[in-house]
N, C-alpha and C positions, 0 to 999 in steps of 0.2 A: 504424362509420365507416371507410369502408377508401378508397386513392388505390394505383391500381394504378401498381408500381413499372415507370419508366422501362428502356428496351432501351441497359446500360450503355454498349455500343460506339456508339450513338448520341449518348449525353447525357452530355458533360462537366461534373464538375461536380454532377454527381448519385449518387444511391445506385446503390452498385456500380460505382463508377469508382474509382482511385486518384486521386484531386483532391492537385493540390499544397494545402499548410500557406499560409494568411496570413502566419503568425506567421514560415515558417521565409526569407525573403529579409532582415527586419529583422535577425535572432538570426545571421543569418550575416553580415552587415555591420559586426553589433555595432552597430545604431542601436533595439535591443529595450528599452522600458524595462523594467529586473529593480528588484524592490522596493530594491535596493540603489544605485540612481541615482539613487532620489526623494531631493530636497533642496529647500530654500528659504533666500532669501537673508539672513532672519531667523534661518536656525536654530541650535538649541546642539546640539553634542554629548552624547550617552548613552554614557556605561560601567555597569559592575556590580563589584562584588565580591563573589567567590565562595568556596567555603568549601575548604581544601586537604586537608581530612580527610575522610573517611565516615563518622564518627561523632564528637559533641563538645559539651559543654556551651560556650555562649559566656558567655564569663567578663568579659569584659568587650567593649567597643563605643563608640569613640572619634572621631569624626565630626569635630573640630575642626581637626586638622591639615589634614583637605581644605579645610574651607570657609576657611581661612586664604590657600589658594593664589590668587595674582591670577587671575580668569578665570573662579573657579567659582561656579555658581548656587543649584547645591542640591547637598544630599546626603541622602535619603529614605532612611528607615530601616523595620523594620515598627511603630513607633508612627505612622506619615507612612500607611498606608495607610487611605484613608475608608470605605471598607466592609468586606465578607468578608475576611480575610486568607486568603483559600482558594480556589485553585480546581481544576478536573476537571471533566472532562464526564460520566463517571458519581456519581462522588462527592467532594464538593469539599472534599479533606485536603491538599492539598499548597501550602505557604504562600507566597505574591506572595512576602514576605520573608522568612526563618527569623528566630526569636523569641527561645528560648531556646535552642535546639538543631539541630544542621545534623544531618540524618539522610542524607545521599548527600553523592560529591564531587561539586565543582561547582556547589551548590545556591547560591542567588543570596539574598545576606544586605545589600547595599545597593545603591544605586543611586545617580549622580551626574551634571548637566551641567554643562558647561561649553564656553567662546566657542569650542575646537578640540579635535578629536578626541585629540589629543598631551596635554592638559591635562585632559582627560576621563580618560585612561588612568592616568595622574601623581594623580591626585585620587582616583581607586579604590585606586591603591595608597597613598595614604597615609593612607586609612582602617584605625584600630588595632583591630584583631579578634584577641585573645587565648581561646583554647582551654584545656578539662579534656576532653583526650581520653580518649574511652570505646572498648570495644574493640567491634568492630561486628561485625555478624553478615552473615558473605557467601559461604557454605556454603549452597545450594539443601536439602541433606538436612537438615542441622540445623535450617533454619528450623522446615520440616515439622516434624520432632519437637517443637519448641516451641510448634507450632501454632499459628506466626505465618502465618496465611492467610486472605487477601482473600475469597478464594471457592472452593467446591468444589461439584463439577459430577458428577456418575452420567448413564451409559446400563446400564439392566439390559432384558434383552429375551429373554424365550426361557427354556427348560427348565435351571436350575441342575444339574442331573442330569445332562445332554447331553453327551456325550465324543465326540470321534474317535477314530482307532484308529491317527494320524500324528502329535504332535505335535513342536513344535518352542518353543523360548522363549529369549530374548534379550533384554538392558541394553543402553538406546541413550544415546547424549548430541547433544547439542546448542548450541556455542558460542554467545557473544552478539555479533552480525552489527547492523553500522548501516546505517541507509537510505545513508549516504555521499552525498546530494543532492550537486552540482557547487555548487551557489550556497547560501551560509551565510544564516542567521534575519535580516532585516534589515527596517526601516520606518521610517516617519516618522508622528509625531501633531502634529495642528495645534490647540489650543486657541481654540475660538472666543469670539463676546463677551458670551455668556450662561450663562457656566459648564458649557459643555456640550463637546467635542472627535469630531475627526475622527482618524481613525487608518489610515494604511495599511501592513497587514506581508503576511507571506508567510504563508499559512492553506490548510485545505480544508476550510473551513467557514467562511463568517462570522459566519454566525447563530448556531451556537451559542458563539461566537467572544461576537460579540456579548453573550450572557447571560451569560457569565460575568463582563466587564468591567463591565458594567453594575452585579453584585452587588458587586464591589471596589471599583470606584469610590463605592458609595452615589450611584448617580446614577439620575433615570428613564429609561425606556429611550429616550427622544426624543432625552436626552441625547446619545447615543452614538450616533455612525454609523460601520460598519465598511466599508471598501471595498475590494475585490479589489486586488490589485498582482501583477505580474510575479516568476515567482520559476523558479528553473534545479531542479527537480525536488524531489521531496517522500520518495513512497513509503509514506508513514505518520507521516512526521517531524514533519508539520507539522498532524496533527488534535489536538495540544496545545498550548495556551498556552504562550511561551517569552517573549520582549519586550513582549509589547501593552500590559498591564498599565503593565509599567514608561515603558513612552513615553509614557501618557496623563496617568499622575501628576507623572511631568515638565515636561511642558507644562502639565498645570493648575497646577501649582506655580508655574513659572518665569511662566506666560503667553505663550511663546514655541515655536513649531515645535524640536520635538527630535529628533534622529533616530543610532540605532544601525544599525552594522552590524556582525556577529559576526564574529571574526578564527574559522580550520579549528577551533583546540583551544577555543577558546569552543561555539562549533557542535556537538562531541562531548556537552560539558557541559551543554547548554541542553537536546535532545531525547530524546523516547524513543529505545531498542533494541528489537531483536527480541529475545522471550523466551530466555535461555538454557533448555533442558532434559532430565531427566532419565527416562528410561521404560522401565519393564518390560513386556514383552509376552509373551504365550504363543497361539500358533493350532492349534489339530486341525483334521483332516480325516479325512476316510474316505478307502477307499485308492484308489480315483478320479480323488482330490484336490478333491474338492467341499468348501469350508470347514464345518467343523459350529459351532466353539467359537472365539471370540475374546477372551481376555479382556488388557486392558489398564490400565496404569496411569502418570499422565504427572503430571509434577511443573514447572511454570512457576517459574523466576526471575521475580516482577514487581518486585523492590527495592523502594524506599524505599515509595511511594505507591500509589495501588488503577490511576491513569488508567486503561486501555481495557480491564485485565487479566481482567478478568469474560467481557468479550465473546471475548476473546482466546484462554481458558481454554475455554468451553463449544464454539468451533469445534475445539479438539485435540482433543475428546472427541469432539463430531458425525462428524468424519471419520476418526476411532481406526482404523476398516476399513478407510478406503479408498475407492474405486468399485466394491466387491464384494460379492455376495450372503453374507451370514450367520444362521442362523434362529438362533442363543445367543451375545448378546453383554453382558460383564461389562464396562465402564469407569467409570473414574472419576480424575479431574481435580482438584490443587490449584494454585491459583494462592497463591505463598507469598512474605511479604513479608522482606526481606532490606536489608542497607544498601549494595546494589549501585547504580549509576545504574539511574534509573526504565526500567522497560520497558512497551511498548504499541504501537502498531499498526504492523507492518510489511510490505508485501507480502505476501501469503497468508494472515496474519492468523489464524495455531494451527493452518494446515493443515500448512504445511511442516514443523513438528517430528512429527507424528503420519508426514507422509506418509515420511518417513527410516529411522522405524521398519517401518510395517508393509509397506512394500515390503523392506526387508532381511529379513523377517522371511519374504515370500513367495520370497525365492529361497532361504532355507534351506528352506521346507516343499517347492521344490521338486526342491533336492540329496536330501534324503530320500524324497521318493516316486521320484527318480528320472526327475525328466520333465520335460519342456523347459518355462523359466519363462513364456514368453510363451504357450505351451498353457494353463498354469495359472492365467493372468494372464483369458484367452479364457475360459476356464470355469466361472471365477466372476465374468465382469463383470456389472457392475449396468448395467442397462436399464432403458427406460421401460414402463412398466407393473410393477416391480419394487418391493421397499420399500428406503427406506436401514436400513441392517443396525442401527444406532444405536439411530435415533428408530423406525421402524417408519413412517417416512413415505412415503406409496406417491406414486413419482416418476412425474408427468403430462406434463409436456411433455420434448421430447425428451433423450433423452440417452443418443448415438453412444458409448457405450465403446469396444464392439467393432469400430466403426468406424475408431477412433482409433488403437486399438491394431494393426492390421490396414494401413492406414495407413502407419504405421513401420514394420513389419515387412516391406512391399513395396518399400522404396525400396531400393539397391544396397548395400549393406553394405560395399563395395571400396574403401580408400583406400592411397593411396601409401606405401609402406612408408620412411622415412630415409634420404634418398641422402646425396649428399656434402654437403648445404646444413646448418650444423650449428643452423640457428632448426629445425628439423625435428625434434630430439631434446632428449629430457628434457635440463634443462638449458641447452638454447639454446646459445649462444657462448661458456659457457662450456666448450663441448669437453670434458664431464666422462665423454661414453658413446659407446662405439664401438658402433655400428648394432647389430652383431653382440649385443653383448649387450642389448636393448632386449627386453621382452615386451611384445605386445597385448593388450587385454583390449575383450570389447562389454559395455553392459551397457544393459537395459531396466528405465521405470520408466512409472507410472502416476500423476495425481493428479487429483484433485477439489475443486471447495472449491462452497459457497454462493453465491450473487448477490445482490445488494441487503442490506438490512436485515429482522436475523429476530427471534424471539421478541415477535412480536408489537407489534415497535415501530410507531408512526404513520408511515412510509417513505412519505414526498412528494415533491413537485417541484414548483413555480411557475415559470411561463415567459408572456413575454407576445409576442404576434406582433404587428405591425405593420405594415401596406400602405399606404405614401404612392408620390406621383409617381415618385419619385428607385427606389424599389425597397422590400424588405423588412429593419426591421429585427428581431431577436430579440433580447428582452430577458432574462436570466438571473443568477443570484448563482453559476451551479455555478461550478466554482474550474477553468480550464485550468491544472495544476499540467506541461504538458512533453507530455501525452502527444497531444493532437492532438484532444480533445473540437471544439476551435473550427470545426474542419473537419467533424466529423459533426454539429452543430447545422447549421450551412450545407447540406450535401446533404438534410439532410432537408427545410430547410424549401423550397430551391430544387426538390426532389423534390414536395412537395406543391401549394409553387404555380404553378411552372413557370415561376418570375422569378429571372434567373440572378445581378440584384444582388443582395445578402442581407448586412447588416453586423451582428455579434453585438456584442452592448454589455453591457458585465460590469456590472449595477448595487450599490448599496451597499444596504448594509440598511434604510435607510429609503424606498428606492423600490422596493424588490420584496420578496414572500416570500420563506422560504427555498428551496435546493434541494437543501439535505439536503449530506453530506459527499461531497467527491470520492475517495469509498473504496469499498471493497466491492464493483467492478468494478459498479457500479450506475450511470451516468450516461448511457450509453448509450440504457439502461432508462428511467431517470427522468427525466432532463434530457431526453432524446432522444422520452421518452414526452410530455410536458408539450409541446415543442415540436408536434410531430407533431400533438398536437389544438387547439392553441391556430392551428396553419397551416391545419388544415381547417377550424377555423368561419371565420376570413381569406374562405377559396376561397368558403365557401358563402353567407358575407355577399354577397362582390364579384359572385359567378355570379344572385346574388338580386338587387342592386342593378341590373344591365343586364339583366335577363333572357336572361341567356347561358347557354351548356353547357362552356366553356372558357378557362382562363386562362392565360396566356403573359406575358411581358414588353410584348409587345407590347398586353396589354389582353385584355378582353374580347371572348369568341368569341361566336359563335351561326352555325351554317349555314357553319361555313368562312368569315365574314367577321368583321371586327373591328369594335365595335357599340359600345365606350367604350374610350379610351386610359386609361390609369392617372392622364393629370393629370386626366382627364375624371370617372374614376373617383371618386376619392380624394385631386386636388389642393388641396381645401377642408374636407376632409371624410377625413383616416386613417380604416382599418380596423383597427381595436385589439380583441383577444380575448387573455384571459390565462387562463390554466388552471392549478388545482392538478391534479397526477396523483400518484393515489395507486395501490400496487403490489397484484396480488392480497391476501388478509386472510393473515397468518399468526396463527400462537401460540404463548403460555409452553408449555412441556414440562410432562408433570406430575411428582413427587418421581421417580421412573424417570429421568426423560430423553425419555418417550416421549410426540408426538403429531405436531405438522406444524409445526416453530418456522421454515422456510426457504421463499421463495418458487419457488426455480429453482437449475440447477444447470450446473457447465461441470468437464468433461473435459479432460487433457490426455496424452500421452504422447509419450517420449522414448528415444533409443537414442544412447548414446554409446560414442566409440572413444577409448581410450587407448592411448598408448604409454610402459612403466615402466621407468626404470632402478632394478632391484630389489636392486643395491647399495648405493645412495646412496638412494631413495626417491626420485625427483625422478618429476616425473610434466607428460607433454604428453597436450593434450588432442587426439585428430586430428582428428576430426569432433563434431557432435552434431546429430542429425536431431528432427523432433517434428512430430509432428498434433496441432492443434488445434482445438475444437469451440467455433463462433463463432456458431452459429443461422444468421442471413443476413449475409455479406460486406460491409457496407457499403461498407468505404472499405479493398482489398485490400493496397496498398502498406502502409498505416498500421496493418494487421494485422500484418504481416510484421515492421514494425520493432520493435511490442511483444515479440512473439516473441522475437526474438534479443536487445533487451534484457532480457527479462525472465530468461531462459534464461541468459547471462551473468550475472548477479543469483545465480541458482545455483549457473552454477559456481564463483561465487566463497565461496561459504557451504562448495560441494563443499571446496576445495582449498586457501584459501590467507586469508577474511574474519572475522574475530575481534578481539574486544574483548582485549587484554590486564590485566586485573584483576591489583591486588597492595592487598589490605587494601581491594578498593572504589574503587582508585585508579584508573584509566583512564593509562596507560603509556606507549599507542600512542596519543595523541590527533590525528593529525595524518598527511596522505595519503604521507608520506616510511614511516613505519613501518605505518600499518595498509594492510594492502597490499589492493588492488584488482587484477581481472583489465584488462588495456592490449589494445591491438590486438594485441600478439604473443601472448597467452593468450588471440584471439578463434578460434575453426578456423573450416572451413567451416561452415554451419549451413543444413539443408536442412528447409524450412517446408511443408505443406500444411498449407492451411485447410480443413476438414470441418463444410458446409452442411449443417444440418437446421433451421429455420427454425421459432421460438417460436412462443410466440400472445399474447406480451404486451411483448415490445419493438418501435419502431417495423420495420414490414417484416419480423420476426419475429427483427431481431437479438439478438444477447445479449452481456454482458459478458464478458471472457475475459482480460484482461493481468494477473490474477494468476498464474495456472494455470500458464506458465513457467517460473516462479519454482518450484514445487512441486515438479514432477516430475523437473524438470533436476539437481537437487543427489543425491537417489538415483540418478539413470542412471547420473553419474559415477563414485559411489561403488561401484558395483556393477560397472561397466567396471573398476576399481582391483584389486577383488576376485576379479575373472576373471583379472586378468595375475597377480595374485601369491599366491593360495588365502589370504589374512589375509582376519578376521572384519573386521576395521575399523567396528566398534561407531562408533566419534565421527566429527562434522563440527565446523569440517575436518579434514581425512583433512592429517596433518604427514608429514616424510621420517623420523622416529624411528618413526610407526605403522608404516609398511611394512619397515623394515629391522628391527623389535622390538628397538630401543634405547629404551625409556621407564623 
């Protein structure tokens, strides 16, 4: 079933145009509703109290002095939860409310509402929670030796035997980086009057959102209806349960609409991080520089609980190489449990700690053979028709490496050297470097990750089209978590049916299937896929129904004349087709690592220019360039902006984004201390999109706004490396790394 794609400079509005955002005139008005606005006039306030230690027997648990305060309704504890005290989307160990023992800070030990948020807050804190503090374990190496480990993960592939005749090897690290979303976990649950509740939070999934609540609650699943809500960005923060739980219980408790909104340091406390980690590597080659031998080894922080860490764990390992040809490669992967805050899904999702290493690891292999990295980078890219070096899985549809890399490599390399303007120089305004002494450094990096959902999971989509008078609506549960999905549902379906009205309507879980998580650069794919055929049976119904050859706004064609208007069409009588779309088949790997566990794959590369004061360490960013590999351009502005955000996402992992831990404690909870890249740490950022066109996204696009994220925080680091000859093993790269004061 194909619908040949519109001539973009013709069709606004359609695929291959930069289409303005619905969403983006409200969010700039500030008339957007964000999950944290929802309110009712009935409602009570939700707090929590949470646990100040990382490890601790609760010794005692004193509930009374809250419920004593005028104002308050309940105070739920975990005897107060009616079903599972447990939930996870892979494995359901982490408790709605700690029991006997808080195993991370911050872990959420009761819950409380009351008539105002102020009295909510005052009622959580007069909750008496007494501690036998234990001493907790938050050492990534240690765990491992304890062999405290969720899951461990092998790629073996290729001749044990098999040496090069170059090698190189290297210990990397990896800080623990948070999604930092703009807008903190917030919702409202409304208890209806049959013991059942309505719930809106911020999620990128409702459905499986849904099943968990369902099993905490002990309730059928009719019970519960989950439903999308407006939220200021995600990034992975939000494919775990944080409030839901606790708002529905409240409500059912109280009977009354309840609703939480997370204060910044609540927000730290409530979601996952990106994995901290640790990894050794070692690469040969022959003297060429064609890779022979890769063997590595990566060590996940997942703290307290298993959440996403499995899935998490097996992508560091898949993508251990890289985008590069290898016929011997040794990996293996533990995800290890710790009494750190929980870690689990974050942008890039296990690529980005692999990809830090084995690109640092290709610019040592290629100081030692002596030869320019981006040569080296060209010589072993992985292409289509190639296998990935991991799994052994031979890669079918397209994938532009050497496109990518080729790319960046052609754009101008020339920027402005520090005049008198002192935002220009490391340091900024603080006038700490006179031009004179400032070094530059360039530096190239490469990344890869998966698309969609691997290892053979059921990877779906439900989507439902609809053709009334008024125009098209699309019905969907995918999650617009910021990034602009709302707008490529729109082109597509206006692309297929050629009706320029099109309004997307986010449904709840009792009015649509799932569609699967707004993660894994898959929505595009899936949501985009589901829409796409659920638009063309629409077309083929309506073209049947008048016996036409052509659909437009206007109606029904045949012969260049219009033969039925749409009220004519379908004013009595919608055109409704709903589609599940399911992704090609993947599958489990066997005890190796080795068979086809991914559907598709995206590319990206980057070149950044630094400028270092190598006295001080302070470090400006001057530029950062990237090609990225997008299949087909749907919507090219709305490519662009992922880019530079997601790229910033990097460079801030590169230079300056870190959890500060002391015993498990989170230090920095809050946007004054955990620092973020601003627009004065944005440089110029120069974007090409590189077209090679799928065969199983709609119009052959594909997913890409992790990819970014990946390659950007290597570029930097390697530009760093170039101005000041230091190994700079860790991200972030601090001002003690570079001057060698640690």
């Amino acid at each position: 079933m194909s619908v040949a794609p519109p001539d973009a400079t013709t069709a606004p509005g359609r695929v291959g145009s930069s289409t303005l955002r619905p969403d983006g005139v409200p969010k700039t008005k500030g008339a957007f509703a964000y999950a944290s606005d929802l309110q009712d006039e009935r409602m009570l306030w939700g707090a929590t109290v949470r646990a100040p230690l990382a490890r601790a027997r609760i010794t005692r648990l004193d509930i009374a002095p809250a419920l004593a305060i005028v104002g308050v309704h309940a105070v739920l504890t975990a005897e107060d939860v009616p079903g599972l005290n447990a939930m996870g989307q892979i494995v359901q160990d982490r408790p709605v409310l700690a029991e006997n023992e808080v195993t991370y800070w911050g872990q959420p030990i009761a819950v409380v509402a009351a008539e105002d948020r102020e009295t909510a807050r005052r009622a959580a804190d007069a909750v008496i929670v007494e501690y036998g503090e234990l001493e907790p374990i938050t050492d990534l190496v240690e765990g491992h030796e304890r062999g405290l480990v969720f899951r461990e993960h092998k790629a073996r592939r290729g001749d044990p035997e098999a040496h090069g005749e170059v090698a190189v090897e290297g210990y990397y690290e990896v800080g623990t980086q948070d999604q930092a979303p703009l807008g903190t976990e917030a919702g409202i649950a409304f208890p209806d009057t049959e013991g059942g509740v309505d719930v809106y939070a911020v999620s990128q999934w409702i459905h499986v959102d849904h099943e968990q609540i369902v099993d905490c609650l002990g309730l059928r699943p009719e019970q519960v209806r989950v439903h999308p809500a407006g939220m200021g960005g995600a990034f992975g923060s939000r494919e775990d349960l944080s409030l839901q739980v606790h708002l529905c219980m409240l409500a059912l408790h109280t009977g009354r609409p309840v609703r939480m909104v997370y204060d910044r340091q609540e927000s730290f406390a409530s979601h996952v991080h990106r994995h901290a980690a640790r990894m050794w590597y070692r690469h040969e080659a022959d003297r060429d520089g064609r890779l022979v031998r890769v063997e590595a080894r990566v060590l996940l922080d997942a703290g307290a609980y298993t959440e996403t860490s499995p899935a998490v764990l097996n992508n560091a390992v898949y993508f251990a190489v890289g985008p590069y040809q290898c016929p011997n490669v040794f990996a293996e992967g533990y995800a290890v449990q710790t009494n750190n805050p929980p870690s689990g899904a974050m942008r890039g999702f296990g690529a980005v700690q692999s990809c830090f290493a084995y690109e640092a690891q290709m610019d040592r292999l290629a100081v030692e053979l002596d030869m320019d990295p981006v040569e080296l980078r060209l010589l072993n890219a992985l292409e289509t028709g190639d296998r990935l070096a991991t799994t052994g899985q031979l890669i079918e549809e397209p994938l532009p490496t050497r496109a990518v890399i080729e790319a960046v490599r052609s754009l101008p390399v020339d920027a402005d050297r520090p005049g008198n303007d002192p935002l220009g120089l490391p340091g900024g305004t603080g006038l700490t470097t006179p031009p004179n002494s400032v070094v530059r450094g360039v530096g190239f990096a490469v990344g890869i990750k998966n698309l969609a959902f691997s290892e053979g999971f059921d990877d779906y989509a439900d989507a439902r089209v609809v053709l009334t008078a008024a125009g098209v609506e699309v019905h969907t549960a995918a999650i617009e978590v910021g990034q602009g999905m709302v707008t490529i549902l729109q082109q597509i379906a206006r692309t297929v049916l050629g009706v320029d009205q099109v309004a997307v309507i986010f449904d709840d879980t009792s009015l649509i299937g799932s569609a699967g998580s707004t993660s894994a650069s898959r929505q595009t794919q899936m949501a985009g896929g589901a829409v796409y055929r659920a638009a063309a049976r629409v077309r083929e119904e309506a073209l049947r129904r008048a016996d036409g050859d052509d659909l437009t706004g206007a109606g029904v064609w045949r012969d260049g004349t219009v033969v039925a208007t749409l009220e004519e069409l379908c004013g009595s009588d919608p055109i409704e087709h709903e589609v599940r779309y399911r992704h090609i088949e993947t599958a489990e790997p066997d005890e190796d690592g080795q068979g086809s566990p991914h559907v598709d794959f995206s590319v990206a590369a980057h070149r950044a220019i630094v400028d270092v004061d190598p006295e001080l360490g302070l470090v400006k960013l001057v530029r950062i360039d990237s090609a990225q590999d997008v299949g087909r351009a749907l919507n090219p502005q709305s490519i662009i902006g992922q880019i530079e955000g997601g790229t910033m996402q990097g460079v801030g992992l590169a230079v300056m984004e870190e959890l500060v831990l002391d015993r498990g404690r989170v230090l920095n909870a809050n946007f004054t201390d955990y620092l973020l890249p601003t627009f004065l740490d944005a440089p110029p950022v120069q974007s090409v999109i590189v077209e090679e066109p799928g065969s199983w996204g709609p119009f052959g696009a594909k997913g890409f706004s992790e990819l970014p994220t990946i390659s950007s925080t290597p570029a930097v680091v390697a530009a760093i490396r170039a101005a000041t000859g230091k190994a700079l093993t860790r991200v972030p790269v601090r001002p003690e790394h570079i001057v060698g004061i640690e």
